[in-house]
MIDO-695853 format. One record per atom (N, C-alpha, C): atom name; x, y, z. Coordinates in pm, whole numbers, plus 32768, in hexadecimal, padded with zeros to 4 digits. Atoms other than C-alpha are relative to their C-alpha. Layout:
<atom->CA, u->X, v->Y, w->Z>
...
END
This chain:
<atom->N, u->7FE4, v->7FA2, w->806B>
<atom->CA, u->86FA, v->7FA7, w->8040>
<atom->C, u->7FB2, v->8080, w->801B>
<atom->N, u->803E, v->7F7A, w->7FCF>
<atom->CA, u->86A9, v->8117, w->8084>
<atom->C, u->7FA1, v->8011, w->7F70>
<atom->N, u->8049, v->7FC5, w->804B>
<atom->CA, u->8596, v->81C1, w->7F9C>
<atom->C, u->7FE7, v->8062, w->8022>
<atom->N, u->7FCB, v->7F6B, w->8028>
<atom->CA, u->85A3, v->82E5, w->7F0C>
<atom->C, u->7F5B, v->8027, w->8007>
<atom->N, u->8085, v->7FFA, w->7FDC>
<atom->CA, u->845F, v->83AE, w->7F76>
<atom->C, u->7FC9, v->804C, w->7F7A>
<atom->N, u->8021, v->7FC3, w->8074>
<atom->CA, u->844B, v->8471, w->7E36>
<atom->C, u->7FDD, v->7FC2, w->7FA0>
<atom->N, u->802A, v->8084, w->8042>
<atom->CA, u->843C, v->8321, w->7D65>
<atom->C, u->7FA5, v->7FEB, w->8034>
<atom->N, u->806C, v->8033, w->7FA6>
<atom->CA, u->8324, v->82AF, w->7E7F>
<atom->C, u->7F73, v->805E, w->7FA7>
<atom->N, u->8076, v->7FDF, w->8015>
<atom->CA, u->825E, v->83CF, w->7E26>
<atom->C, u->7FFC, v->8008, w->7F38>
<atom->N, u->8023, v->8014, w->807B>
<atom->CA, u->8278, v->83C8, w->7C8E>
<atom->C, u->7FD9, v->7F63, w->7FF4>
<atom->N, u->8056, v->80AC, w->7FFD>
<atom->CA, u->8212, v->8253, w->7CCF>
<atom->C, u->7F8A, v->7FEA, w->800C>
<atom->N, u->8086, v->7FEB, w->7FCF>
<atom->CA, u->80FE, v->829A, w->7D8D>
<atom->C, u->7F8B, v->8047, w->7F65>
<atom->N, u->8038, v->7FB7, w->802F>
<atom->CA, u->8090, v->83A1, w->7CA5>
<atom->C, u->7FDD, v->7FA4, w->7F7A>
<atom->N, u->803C, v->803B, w->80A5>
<atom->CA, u->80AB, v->82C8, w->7B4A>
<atom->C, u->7F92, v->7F67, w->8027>
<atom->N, u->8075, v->8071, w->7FFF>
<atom->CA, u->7FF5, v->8182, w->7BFA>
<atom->C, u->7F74, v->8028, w->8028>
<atom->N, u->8083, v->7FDF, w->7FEA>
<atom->CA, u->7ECF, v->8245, w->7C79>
<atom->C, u->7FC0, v->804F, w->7F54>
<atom->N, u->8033, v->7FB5, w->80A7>
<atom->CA, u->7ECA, v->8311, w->7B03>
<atom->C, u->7FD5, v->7F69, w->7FA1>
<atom->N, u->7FF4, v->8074, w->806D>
<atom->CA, u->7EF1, v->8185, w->7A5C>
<atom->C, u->7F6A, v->7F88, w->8027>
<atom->N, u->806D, v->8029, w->7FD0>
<atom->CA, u->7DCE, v->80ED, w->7B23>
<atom->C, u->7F99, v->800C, w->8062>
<atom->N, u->8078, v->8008, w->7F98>
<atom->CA, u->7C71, v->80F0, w->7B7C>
<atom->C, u->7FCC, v->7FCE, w->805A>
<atom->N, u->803C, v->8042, w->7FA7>
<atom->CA, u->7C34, v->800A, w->7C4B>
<atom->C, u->8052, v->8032, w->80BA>
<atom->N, u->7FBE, v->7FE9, w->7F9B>
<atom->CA, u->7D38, v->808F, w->7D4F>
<atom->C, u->7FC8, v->80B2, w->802C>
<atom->N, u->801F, v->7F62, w->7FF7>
<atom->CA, u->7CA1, v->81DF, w->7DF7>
<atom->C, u->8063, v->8064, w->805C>
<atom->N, u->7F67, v->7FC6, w->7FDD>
<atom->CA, u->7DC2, v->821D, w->7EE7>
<atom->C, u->8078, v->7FA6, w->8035>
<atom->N, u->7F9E, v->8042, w->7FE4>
<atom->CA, u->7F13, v->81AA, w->7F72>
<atom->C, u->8079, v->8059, w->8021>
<atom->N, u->7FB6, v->7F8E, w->7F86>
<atom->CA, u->7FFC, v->81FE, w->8065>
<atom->C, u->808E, v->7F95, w->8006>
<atom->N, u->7F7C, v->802E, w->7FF2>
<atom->CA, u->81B9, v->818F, w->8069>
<atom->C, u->8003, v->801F, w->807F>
<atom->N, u->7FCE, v->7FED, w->7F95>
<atom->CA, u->821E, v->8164, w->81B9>
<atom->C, u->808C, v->7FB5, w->8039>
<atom->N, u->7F6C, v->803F, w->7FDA>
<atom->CA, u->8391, v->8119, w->8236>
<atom->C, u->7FD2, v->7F9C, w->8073>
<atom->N, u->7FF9, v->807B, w->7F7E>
<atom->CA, u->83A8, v->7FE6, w->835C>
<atom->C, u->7FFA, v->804D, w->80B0>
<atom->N, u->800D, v->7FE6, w->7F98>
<atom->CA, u->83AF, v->80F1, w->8443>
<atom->C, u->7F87, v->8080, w->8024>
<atom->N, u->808B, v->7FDD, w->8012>
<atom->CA, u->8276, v->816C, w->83F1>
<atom->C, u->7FEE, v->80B1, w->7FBE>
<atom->N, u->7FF9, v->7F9D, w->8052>
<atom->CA, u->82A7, v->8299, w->832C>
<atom->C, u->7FB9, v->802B, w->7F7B>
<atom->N, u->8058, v->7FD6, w->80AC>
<atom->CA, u->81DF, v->832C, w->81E6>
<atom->C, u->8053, v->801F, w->7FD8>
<atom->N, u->7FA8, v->7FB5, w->8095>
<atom->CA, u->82BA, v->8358, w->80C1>
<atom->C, u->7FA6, v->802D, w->7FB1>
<atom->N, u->8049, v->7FDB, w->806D>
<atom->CA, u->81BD, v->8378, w->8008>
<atom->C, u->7F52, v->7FD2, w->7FEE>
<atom->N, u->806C, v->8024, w->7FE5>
<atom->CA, u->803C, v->837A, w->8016>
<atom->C, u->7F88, v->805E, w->7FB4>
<atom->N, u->8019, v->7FA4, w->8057>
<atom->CA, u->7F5D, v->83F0, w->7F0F>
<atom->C, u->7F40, v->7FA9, w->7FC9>
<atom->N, u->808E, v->802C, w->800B>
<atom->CA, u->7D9A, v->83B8, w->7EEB>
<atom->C, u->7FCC, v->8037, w->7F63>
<atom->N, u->804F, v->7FA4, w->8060>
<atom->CA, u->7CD9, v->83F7, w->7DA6>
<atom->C, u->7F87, v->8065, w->8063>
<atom->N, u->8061, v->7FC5, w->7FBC>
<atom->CA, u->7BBE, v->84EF, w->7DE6>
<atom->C, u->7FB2, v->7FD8, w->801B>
<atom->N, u->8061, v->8055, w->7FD3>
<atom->CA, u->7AC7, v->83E8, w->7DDB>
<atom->C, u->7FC5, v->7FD3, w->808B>
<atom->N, u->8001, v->8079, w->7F60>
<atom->CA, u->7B28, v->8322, w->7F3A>
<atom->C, u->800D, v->8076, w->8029>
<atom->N, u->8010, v->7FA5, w->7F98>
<atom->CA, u->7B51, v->8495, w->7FC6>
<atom->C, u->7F3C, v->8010, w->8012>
<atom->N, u->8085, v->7FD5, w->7FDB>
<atom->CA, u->79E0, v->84CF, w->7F84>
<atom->C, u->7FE0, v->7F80, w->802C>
<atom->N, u->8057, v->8069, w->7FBA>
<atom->CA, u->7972, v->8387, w->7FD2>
<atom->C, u->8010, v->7FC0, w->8091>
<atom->N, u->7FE5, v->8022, w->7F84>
<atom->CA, u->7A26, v->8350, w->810B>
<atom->C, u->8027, v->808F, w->8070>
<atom->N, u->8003, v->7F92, w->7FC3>
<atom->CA, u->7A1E, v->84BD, w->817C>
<atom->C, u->80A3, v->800B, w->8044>
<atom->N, u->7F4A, v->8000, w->7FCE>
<atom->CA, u->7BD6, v->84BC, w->818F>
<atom->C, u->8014, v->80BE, w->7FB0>
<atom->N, u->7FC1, v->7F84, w->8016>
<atom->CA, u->7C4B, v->8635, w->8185>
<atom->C, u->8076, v->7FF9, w->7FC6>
<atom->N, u->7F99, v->7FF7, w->804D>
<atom->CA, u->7DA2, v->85F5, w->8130>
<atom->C, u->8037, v->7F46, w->8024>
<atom->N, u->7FA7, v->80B4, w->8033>
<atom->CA, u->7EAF, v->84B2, w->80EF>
<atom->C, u->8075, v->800D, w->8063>
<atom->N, u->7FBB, v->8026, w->7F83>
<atom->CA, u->7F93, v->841A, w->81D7>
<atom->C, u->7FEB, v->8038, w->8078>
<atom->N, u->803E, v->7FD8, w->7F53>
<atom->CA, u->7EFF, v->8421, w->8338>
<atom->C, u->803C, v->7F98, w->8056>
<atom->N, u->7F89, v->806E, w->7F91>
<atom->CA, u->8014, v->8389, w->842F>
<atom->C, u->7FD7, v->7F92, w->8054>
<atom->N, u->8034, v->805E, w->7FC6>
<atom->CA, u->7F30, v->82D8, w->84EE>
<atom->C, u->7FDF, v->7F53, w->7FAD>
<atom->N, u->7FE5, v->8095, w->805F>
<atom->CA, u->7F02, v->81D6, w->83DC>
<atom->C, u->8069, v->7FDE, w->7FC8>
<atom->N, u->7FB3, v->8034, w->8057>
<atom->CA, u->802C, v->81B6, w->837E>
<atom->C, u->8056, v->7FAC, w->8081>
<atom->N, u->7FEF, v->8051, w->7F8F>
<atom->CA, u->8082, v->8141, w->84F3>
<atom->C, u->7FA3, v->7F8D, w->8016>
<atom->N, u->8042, v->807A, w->8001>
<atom->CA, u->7F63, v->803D, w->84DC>
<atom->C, u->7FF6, v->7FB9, w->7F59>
<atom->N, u->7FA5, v->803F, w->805C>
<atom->CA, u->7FD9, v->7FEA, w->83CA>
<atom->C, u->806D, v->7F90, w->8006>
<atom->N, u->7F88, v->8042, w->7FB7>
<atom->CA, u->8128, v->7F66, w->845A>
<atom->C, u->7FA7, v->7FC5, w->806E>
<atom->N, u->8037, v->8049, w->7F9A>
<atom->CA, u->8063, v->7EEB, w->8569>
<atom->C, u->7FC1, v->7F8F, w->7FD3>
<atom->N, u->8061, v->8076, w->8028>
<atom->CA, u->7F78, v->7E11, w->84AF>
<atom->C, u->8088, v->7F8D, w->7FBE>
<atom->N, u->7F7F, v->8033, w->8054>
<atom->CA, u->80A4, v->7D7D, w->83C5>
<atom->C, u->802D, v->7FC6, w->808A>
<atom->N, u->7FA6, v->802F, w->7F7B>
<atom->CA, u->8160, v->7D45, w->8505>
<atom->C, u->7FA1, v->7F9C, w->805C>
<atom->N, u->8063, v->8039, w->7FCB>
<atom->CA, u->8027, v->7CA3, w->859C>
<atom->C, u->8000, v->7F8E, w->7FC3>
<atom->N, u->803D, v->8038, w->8071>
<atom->CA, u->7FF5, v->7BB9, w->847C>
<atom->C, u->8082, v->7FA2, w->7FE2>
<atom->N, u->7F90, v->804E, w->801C>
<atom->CA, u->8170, v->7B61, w->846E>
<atom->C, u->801B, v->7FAE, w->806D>
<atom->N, u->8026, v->803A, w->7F95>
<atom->CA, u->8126, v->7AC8, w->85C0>
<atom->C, u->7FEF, v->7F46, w->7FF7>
<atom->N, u->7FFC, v->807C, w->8041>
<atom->CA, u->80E4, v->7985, w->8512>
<atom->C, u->805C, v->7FCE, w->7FA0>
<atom->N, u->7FC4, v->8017, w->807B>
<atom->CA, u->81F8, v->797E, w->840E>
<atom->C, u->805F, v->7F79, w->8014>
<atom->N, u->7F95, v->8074, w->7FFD>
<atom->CA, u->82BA, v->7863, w->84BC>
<atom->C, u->7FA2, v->7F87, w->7FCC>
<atom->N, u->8062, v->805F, w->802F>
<atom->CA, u->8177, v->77B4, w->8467>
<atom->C, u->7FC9, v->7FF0, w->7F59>
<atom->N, u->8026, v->7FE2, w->806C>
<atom->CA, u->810F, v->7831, w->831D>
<atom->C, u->8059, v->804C, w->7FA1>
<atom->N, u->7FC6, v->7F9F, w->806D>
<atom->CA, u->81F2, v->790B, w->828F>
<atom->C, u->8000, v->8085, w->7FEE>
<atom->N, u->800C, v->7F96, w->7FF9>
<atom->CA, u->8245, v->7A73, w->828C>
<atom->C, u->7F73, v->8031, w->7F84>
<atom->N, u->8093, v->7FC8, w->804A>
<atom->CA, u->80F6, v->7B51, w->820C>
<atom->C, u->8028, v->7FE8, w->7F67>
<atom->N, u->7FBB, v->7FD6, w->80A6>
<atom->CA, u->8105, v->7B58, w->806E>
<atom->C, u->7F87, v->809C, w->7FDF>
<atom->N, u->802B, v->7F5B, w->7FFC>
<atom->CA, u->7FD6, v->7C50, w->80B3>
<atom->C, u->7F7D, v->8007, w->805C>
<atom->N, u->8083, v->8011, w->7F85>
<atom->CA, u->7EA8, v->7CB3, w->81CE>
<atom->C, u->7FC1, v->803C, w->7F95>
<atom->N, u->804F, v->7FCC, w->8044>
<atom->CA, u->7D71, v->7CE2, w->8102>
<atom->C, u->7F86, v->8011, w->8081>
<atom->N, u->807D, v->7FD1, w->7FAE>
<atom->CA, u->7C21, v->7D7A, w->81DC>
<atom->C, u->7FBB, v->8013, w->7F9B>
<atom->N, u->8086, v->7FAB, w->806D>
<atom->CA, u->7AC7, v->7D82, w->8124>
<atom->C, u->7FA1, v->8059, w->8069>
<atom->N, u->8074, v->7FA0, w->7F87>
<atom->CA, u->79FF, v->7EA2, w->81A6>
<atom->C, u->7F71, v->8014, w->7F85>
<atom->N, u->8076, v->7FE7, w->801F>
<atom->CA, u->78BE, v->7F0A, w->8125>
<atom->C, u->7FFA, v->804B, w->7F72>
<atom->N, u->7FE2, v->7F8B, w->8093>
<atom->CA, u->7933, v->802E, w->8018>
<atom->C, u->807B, v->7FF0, w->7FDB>
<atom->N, u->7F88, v->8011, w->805E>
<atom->CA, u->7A83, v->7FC9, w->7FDC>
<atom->C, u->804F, v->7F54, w->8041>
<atom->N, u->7F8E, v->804D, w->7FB4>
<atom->CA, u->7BAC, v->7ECA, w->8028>
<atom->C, u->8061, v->8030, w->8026>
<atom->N, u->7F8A, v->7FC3, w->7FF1>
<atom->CA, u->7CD6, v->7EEE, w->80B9>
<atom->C, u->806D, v->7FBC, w->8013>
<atom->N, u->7FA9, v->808E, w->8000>
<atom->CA, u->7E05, v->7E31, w->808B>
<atom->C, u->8092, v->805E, w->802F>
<atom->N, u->7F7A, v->7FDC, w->7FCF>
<atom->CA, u->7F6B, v->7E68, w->8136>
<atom->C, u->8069, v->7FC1, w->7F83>
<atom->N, u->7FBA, v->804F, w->801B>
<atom->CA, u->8098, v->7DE3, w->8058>
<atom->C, u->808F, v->801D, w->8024>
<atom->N, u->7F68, v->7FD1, w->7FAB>
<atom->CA, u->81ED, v->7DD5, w->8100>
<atom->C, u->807A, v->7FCC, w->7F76>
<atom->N, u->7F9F, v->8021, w->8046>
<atom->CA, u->8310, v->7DF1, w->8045>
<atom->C, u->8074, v->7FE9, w->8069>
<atom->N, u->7F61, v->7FDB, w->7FB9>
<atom->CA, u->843A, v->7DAB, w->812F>
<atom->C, u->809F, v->7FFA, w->7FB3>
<atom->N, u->7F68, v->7FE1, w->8034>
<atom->CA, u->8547, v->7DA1, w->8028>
<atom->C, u->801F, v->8089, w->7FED>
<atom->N, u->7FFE, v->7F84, w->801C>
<atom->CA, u->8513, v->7ED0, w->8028>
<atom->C, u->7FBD, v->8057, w->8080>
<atom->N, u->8052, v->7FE3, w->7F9F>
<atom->CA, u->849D, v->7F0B, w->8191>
<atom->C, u->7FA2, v->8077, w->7FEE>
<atom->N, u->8070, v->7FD0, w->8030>
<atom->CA, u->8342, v->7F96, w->8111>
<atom->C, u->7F8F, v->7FD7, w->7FFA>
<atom->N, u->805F, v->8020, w->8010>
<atom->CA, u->81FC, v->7F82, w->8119>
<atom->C, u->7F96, v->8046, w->7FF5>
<atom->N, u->8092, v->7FA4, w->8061>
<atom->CA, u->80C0, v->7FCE, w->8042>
<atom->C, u->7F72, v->8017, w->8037>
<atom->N, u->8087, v->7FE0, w->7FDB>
<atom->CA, u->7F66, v->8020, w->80B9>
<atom->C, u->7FBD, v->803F, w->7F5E>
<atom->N, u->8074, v->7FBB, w->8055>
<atom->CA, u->7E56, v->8035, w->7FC1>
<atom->C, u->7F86, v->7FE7, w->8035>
<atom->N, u->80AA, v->802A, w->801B>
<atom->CA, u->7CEB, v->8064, w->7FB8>
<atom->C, u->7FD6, v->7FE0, w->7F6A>
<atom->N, u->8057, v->803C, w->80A1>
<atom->CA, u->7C2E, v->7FC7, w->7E81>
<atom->C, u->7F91, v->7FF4, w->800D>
<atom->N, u->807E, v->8021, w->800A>
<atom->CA, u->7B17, v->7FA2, w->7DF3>
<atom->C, u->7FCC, v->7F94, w->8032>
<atom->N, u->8027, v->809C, w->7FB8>
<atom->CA, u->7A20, v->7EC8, w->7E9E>
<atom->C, u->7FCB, v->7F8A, w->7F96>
<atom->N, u->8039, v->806E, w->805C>
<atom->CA, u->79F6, v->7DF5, w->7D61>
<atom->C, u->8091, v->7FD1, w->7FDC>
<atom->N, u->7F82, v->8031, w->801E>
<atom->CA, u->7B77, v->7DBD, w->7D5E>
<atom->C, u->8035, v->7F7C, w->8013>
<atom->N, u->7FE3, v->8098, w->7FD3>
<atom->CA, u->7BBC, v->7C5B, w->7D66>
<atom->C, u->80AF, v->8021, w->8030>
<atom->N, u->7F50, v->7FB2, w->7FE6>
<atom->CA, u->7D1A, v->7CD8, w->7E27>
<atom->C, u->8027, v->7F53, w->8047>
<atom->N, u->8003, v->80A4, w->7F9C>
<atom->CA, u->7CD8, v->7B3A, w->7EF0>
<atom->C, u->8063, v->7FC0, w->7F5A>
<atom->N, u->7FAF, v->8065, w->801C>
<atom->CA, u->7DA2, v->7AA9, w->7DA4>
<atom->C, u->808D, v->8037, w->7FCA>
<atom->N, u->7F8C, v->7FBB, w->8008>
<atom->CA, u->7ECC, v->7B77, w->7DB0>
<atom->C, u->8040, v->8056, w->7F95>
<atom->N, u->7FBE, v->7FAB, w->808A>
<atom->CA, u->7EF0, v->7C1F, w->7C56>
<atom->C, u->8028, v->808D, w->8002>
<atom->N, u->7FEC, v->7F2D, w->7FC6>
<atom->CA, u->7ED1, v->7DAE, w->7CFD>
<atom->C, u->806A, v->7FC3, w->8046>
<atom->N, u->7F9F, v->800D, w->7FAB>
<atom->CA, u->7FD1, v->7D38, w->7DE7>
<atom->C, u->8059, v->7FF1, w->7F9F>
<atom->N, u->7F87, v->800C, w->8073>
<atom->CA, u->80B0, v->7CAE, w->7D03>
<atom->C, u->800A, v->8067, w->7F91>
<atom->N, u->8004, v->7FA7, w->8072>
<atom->CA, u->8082, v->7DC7, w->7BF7>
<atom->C, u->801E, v->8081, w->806A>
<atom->N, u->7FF0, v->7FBF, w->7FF0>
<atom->CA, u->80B3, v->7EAA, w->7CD1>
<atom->C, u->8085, v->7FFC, w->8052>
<atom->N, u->7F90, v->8044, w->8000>
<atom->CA, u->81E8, v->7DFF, w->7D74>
<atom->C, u->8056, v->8023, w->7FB2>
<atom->N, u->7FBE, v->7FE7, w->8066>
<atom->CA, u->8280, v->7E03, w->7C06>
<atom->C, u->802A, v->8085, w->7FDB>
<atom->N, u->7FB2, v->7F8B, w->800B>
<atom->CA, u->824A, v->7F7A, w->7BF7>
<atom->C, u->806C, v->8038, w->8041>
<atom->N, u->7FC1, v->7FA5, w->7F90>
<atom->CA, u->82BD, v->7FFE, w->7D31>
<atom->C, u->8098, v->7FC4, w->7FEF>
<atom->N, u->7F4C, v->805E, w->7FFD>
<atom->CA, u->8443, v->7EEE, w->7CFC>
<atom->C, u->800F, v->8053, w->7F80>
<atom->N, u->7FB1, v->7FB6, w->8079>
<atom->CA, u->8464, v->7F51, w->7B9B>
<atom->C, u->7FFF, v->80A2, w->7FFE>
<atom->N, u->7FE3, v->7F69, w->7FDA>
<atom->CA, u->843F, v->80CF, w->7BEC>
<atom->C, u->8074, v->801B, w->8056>
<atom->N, u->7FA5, v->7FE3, w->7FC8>
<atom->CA, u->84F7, v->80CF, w->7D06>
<atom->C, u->808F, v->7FD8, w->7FD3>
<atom->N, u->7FA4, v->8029, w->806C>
<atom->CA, u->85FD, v->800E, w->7C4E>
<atom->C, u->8059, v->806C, w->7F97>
<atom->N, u->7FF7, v->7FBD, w->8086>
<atom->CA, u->8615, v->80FC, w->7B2C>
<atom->C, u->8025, v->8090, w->8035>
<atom->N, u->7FC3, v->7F7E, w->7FB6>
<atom->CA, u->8649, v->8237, w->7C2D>
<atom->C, u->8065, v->7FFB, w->8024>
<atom->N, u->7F65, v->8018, w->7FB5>
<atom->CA, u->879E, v->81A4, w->7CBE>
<atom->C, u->8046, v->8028, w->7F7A>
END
């Protein structure tokens, strides 16, 4: 299903306005593209990021995902890659019904390990896009 990049970015824009715990997050198509990629000012000062969507992650991005799906005949396609780093997390979540996929950073007190940001944020991004067709 194609997505509409103008939906992507009023998506972006109301889940980073709706929660704190998420400081940025980045839409990327399957073929590694930014639709849409948008930081509070916070994670710019704290991680010294000049601006939003930087191509290089959004290619290791697809790389890691693709890395990870490496096992799926064993386990099961990803439902989401979480990384704990030191000052934040960072969790991938792939949508392929929608060949898409999310990148956030969160807070490092985000319990993002029992899936509720994933799934809540899942719910936004379908019923938005949904509601733009």
């Amino acid at each position: 299903m194609a997505v509409d990049s103008s939906a992507v970015k009023r998506i972006v824009d109301d889940i980073l306005l709706t929660s704190d715990e998420i400081l940025a997050i980045s839409v990327i198509d399957k073929k590694g593209n930014i639709l849409a990629a948008k930081s509070k000012e916070s994670f710019k000062e704290a991680f010294g990021v000049t601006e939003d969507g930087d191509r290089y992650g959004a290619t290791l991005a697809i790389g890691i995902l693709s890395l990870v799906n490496e096992l799926k005949d064993m386990f099961g396609e990803a439902q989401a890659i979480i990384t704990i780093h030191k000052n934040c997390k960072l969790m991938l979540l792939p949508l392929p019904s929608h060949d898409i996929l999310v990148g956030l950073v969160l807070q490092p007190s985000v319990s993002a390990e029992d899936y509720n940001i994933a799934n809540q944020i899942e719910i936004l991004l379908v019923d938005a896009l949904k509601s733009s067709k």
